[in-house]
N, C-alpha and C positions, 0 to 999 in steps of 0.2 A: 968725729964732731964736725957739724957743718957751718962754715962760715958763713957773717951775716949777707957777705953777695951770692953764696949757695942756696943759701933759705930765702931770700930776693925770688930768684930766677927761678925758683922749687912752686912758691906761692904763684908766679907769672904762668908759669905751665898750668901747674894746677885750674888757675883761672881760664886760662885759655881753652883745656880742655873742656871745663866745665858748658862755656859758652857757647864753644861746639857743640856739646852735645844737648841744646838748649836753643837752638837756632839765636844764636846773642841775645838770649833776654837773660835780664841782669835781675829781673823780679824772681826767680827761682831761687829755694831759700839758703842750695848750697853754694849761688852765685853769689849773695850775700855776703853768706860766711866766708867766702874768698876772697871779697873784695874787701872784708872789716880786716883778714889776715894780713893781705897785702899791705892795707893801710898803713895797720898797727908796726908792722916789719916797718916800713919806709918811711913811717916817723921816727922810730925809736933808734935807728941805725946807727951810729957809729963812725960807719964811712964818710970824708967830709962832703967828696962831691955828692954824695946821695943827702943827709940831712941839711946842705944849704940849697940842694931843690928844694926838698921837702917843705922848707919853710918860704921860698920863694920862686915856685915852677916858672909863671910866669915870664919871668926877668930871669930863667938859668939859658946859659947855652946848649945845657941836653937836649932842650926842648926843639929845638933845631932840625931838621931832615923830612924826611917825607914818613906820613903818618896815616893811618888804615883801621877806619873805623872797626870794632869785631862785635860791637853789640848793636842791639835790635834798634830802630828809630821806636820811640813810644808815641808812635801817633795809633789811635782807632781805626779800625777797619783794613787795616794792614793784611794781605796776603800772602802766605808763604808760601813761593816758589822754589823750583829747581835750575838750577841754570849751571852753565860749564864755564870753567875757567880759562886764561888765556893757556894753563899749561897742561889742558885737558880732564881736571880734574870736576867732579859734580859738587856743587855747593846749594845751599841754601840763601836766599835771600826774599825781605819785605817788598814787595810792591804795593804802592800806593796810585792812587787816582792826581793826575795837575791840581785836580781843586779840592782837592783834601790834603795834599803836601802842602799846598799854598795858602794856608786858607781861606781858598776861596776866592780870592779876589780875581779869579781866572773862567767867572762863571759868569 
């Protein structure tokens, strides 16, 4: 039987994978459904430190450290490239135009 921070971390992976393999976009419909699981787990949880985030992320001190976007920016026109990482590894990422990040006001 899996405990509720095994099924946490089970649903995390799962999302993770999914988004990899989705170049971070969150609009694919098993990203969705990953992300309603997550949810659903992380509200409903048990554990205290986990449901007094849940009910106030914000203001928790989990929220704390350094943090690394994995999904797509949802702007238009977005490109998806290839690029390498610092530890040699090939990823995907959006490139955007200054004046369509910014909108615009760089034109």
């Amino acid at each position: 039987i899996m405990t509720e921070k095994q099924a946490i971390e089970t649903a995390k992976e799962t999302l993770r994978k999914i988004l990899k393999e989705n170049h971070g976009s969150t609009k694919d419909e098993k990203a969705m459904e990953a992300i309603e699981q997550l949810s659903q787990l992380w509200k409903t949880c048990s554990i205290k430190s986990v449901s007094e985030t849940a009910k106030s992320a914000p203001n928790s001190k989990l929220v704390l450290g350094d943090w690394k976007i994995i999904s797509a920016p949802d702007f238009p026109n977005g490109t998806l490239v290839e690029s390498t990482t610092k530890d040699g590894n090939t990823c995907h990422k959006f490139q955007y135009t200054l004046g369509r990040i910014s909108f615009n006001i760089f034109q």
